[in-house]
N, C-alpha and C positions, 0 to 999 in steps of 0.2 A: 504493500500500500504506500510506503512512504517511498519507496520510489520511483514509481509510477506518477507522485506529486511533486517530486524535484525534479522530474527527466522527462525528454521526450528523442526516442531512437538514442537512450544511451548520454542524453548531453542535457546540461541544466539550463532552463528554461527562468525569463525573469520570473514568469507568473507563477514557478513552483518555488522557486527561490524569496520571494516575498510573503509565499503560503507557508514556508518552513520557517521565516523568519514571525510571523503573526502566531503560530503552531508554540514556537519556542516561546516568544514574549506571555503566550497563554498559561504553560506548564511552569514559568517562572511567578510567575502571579501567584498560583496556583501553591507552587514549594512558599513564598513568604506566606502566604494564610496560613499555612500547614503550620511554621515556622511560629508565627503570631499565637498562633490559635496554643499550642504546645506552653510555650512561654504562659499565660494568660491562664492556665492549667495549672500550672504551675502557684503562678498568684493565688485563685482559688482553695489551695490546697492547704498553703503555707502564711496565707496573711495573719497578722498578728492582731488581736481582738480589737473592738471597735472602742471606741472612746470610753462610752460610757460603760462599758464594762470590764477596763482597764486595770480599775482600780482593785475589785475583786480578783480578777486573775493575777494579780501581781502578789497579794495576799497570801495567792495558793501558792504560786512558781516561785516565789521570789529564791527562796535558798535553793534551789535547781537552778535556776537562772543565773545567780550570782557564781554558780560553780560552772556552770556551762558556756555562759554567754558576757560574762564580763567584759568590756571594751566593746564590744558588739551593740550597734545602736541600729532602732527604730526608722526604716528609711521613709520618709513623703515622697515617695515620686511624682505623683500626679497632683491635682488639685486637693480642697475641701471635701472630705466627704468619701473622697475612694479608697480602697485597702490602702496597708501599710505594711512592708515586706520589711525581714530580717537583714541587716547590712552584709553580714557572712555570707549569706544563702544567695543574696541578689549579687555579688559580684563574684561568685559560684556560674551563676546563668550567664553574666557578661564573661566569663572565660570562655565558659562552654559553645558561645557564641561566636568566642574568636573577634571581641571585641575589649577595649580596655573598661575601665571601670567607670569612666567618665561617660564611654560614648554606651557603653552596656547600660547603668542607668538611667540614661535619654531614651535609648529604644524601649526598655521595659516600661519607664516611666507615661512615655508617650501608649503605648498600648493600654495602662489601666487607664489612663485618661479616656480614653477611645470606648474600651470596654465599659467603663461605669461613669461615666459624664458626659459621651459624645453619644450614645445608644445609637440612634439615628443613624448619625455617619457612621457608625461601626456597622450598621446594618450595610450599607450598601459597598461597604467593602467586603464582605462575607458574601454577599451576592456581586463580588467581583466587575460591579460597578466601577470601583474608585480604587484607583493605584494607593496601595498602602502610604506609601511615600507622599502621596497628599495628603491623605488624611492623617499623618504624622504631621504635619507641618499645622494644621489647623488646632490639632491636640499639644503643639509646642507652645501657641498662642495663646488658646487658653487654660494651662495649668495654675496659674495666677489668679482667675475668676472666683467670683463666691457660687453655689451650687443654680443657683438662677440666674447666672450670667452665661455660665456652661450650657444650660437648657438653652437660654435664647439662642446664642450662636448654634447649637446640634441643631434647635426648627428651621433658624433660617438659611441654611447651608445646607442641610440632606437633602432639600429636594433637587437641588441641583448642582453637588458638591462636585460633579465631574466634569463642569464645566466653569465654576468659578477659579478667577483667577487667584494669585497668591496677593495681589493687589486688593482684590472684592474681600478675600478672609481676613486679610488686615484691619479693611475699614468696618469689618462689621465686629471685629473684635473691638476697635475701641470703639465704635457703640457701645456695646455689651456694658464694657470701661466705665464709659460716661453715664449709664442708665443705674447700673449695678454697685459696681464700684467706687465713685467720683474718687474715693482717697486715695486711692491707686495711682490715679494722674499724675504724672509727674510736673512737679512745681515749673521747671522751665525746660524745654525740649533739651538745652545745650546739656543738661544732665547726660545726656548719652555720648558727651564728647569723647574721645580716645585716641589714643595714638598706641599701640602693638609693635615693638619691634621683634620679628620670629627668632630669635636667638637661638631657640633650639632647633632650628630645620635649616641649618645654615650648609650651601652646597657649596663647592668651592669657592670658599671664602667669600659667599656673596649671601643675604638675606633678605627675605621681603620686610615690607611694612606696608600696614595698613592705619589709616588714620580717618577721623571721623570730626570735621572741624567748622567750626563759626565761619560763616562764609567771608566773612572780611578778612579774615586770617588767610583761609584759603584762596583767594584772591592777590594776597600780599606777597604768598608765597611761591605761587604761579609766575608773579611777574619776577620774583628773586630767581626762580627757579630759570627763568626765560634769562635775563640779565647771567647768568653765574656762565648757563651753556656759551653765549654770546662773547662773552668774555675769553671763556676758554679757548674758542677759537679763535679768537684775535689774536690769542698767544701762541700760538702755531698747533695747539691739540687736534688732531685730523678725527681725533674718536667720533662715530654716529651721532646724533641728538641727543638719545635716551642715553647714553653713555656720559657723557657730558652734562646733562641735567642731573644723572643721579652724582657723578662728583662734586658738582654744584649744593647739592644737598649737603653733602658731606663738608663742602668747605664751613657750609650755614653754620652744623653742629660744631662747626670747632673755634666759632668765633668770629671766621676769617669774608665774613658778609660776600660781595660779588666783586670786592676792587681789590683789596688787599691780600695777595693770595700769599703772601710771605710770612705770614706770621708767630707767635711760640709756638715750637714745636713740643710734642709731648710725648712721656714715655711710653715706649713697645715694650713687653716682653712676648718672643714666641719660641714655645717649647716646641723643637724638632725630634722628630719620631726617628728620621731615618735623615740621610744625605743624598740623597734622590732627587732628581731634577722636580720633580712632583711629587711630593711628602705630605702625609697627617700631620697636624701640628695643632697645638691646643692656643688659638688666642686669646679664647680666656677659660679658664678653670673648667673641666667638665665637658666644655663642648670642641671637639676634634670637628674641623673642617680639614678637606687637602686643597693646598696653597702649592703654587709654583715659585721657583725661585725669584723671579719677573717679579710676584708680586710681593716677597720679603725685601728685594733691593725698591721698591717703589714706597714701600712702606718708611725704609731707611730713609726715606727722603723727607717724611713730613713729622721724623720724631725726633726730640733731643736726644735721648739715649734709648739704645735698642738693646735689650738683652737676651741671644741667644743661647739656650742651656738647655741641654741633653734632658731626656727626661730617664726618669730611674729604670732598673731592671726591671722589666715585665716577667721576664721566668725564672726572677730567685724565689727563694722561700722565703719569707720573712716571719719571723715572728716575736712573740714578747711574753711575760711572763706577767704583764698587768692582766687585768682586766679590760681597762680602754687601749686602743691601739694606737703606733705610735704615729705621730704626724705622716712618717716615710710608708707605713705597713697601709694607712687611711686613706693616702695619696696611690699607692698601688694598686690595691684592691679596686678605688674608682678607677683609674686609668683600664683596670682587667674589662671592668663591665660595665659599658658606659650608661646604663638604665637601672633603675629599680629591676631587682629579679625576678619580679611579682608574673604570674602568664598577664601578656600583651600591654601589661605597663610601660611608660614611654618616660616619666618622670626623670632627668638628666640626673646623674648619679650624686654628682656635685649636690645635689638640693636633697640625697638621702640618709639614715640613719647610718652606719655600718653594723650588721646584724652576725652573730653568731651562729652559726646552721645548727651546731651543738650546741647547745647551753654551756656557757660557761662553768656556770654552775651544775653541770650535770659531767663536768671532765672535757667539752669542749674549749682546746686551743686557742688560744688570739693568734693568728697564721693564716697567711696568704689562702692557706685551702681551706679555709671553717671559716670565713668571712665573706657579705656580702652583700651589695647595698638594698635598704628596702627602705621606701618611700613612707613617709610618717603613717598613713590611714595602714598600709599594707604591713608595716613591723606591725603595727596594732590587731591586724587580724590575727598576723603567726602569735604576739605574744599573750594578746588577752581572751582571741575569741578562738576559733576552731579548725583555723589553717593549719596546717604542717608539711612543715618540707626537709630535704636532704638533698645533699649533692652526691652523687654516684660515682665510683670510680674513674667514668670517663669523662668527667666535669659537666655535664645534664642536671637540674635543679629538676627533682618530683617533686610535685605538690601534690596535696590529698585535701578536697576542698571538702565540708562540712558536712555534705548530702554525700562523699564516697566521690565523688569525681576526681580521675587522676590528670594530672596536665604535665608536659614534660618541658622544660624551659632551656632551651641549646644558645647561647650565646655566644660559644668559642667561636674562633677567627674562622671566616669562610675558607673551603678549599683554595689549593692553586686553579684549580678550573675556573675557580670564579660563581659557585653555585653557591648562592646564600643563605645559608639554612639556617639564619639566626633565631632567638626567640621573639622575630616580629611572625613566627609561622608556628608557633606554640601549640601543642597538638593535646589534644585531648587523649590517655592512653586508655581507658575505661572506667572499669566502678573498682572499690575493694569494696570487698563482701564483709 
């Protein structure tokens, strides 16, 4: 059958090739509801008692709970009103999902919302109406709502939720806002203003930014931005526009406005990995970018002192005989793994605890091999609530998440092939019984 739909005499036809591509988009629809629906089950099974009857059950649980669940907190995913799921349990499911912990309680969060606040619009996703992924983004809008603002937006969206735009769900959310909420309003829009630089997703030695700004600023800055490139080129710089505008920028931050491009220079330090025309090199603490030598002798140009220094042995053993480890053992250990060891955590290691795989106090070492970074919420799972993990012979981190879920965490250095099997592909190994 199916290929009698892709072919005709043997060769692919647009008309089967558009049928197999509608076919496919269908069974992908189809695997997310499955997906949702499972999750959502999940919720059901596991949520933790309703308000009002919080009180007594803590009454009962409480000494179970304090022996079990310490550190382990009560999550709100969704709005007013909807379940509330175990923190252990739920970033249990964002593993299992192959997503982090942040972006695993968005997705779950967003489904109870959907499930018990959006009813409506869950309906016609269930009836394969409405792309999950919209009706996510409508239940991202209103988890904020009080339970009759959620209603309103579910009436006036389901009936024709797969044709409204993400512009029309906006403005009917702050209706919702305004009718429901007023206190919610925010006093002045510029409250959303931001500026983001990605520091952690930095690719050869370059980063984005995104910014969100007063329009007279941005305005002011456009024309500096326009003035900086103009400038540069007058000065013999042959680089493209956007090459030249972002230097421009850069001069902005360092003081040196659109005329003066001479000005104090300031210090560099960058640790080199290797002597390599092209090298990892840490510019600042925690986050390895690869830099060209092109761009260390460029950098030497706009700093007063540059300090280049070897970074420590990666394959000694180090160890101590304290308890805390030593500045050099703290510094290694990040350098080994540059993330939280948590499955699909992304947190820059620099910003984490350094954890014990062994307990200290149960006879585990302070040593290069029994250390390893975990991100404050994640040490809190392993130490107060119901994570546990080890590293295995061949340096794989097992976890055993709270419901029996095993996850395997591989961070070591890619092959020479180039085949990258780091823990951004963290595998689910199965249940222990």
């Amino acid at each position: 059958m199916r290929k009698a739909l892709l072919t005709c005499d043997d060769e692919p036809t647009p008309v089967g090739l558009v049928a197999a591509v509608r076919a496919a988009a269908d069974v992908e629809r189809r695997v997310q509801l499955d997906k949702a629906r499972a999750v959502l089950e999940w919720v059901a099974a596991r949520q933790l008692p309703e308000d009002r009857a919080a009180e007594e059950w803590a009454d009962e649980h409480l000494d179970q709970m304090t022996k079990d669940r310490f550190g382990s907190q009560a999550l709100h995913l969704a709005g007013p009103g909807a379940p509330v799921v175990e923190e252990d349990e739920a970033y249990e499911i964002a593993a299992a999902l192959g997503l982090s912990r942040q972006s695993g309680s968005r997705y779950v969060g967003d489904l109870i919302e959907l499930r018990y606040r959006l009813p409506r619009i869950w309906s016609r996703v269930t009836a394969l109406d409405l792309p999950l992924w919209k009706a996510r983004k409508v239940a991202a809008a209103t988890c904020t709502l009080p339970e009759a603002g959620a209603a309103y937006v579910d009436a006036q969206l389901a009936w024709a939720a797969a044709r409204t735009t993400l512009a029309q769900i906006e403005r009917t959310v702050d209706e919702a806002m305004v009718r429901f909420a007023p206190d919610l309003l925010p006093e002045d829009p510029s409250d959303h203003r931001d500026v983001i630089v990605d520091l952690d997703n930095a690719r050869h030695g370059l980063v984005s930014i995104d910014a969100l700004l007063d329009l007279d600023d941005a305005l002011d800055l456009e024309d500096a931005l326009r003035a900086g490139a103009a400038a540069l080129k007058d000065a013999g710089c042959d680089d493209p526009l956007g090459v030249r505008r972002a230097k421009a920028l850069g001069h902005l931050a360092r003081g040196q406005g659109t005329l003066d491009l001479q000005q104090e220079r300031r210090p560099l330090i960058v640790n080199v990995v290797n002597g390599a025309a092209t090298c990892e090199a840490f510019v600042r603490p925690g986050q390895p970018v690869t830099v060209t030598l092109d761009q260390i002798r460029d950098w030497c140009t706009t700093a007063t002192r540059v300090t280049v220094r070897e970074v420590l042995d990666l394959a000694a053993d180090y160890a101590t005989d304290s308890y805390a480890p030593t500045e050099k053992l703290a510094t290694q250990v990040r350098r080994l793994h540059s993330t939280c060891v948590f499955p699909f955590c992304s947190r820059a290691s620099e910003r984490c605890d350094v954890d014990h795989v062994v307990e200290y106090a149960d006879g585990g070492p302070t040593s290069t091999a029994n250390l390893a970074p975990l991100c404050r919420t994640h040490h809190r799972m392993k130490t107060h609530a119901r994570w546990r993990y080890r590293r295995r012979p061949d340096g794989v981190f097992e976890w055993t998440g709270p419901m029996g879920q095993v996850f395997e965490v591989d961070d070591r250095p890619a092959p020479p092939d180039g085949c990258d099997c780091r823990h951004r592909a963290a595998r689910p190994r199965g249940m222990k019984g």
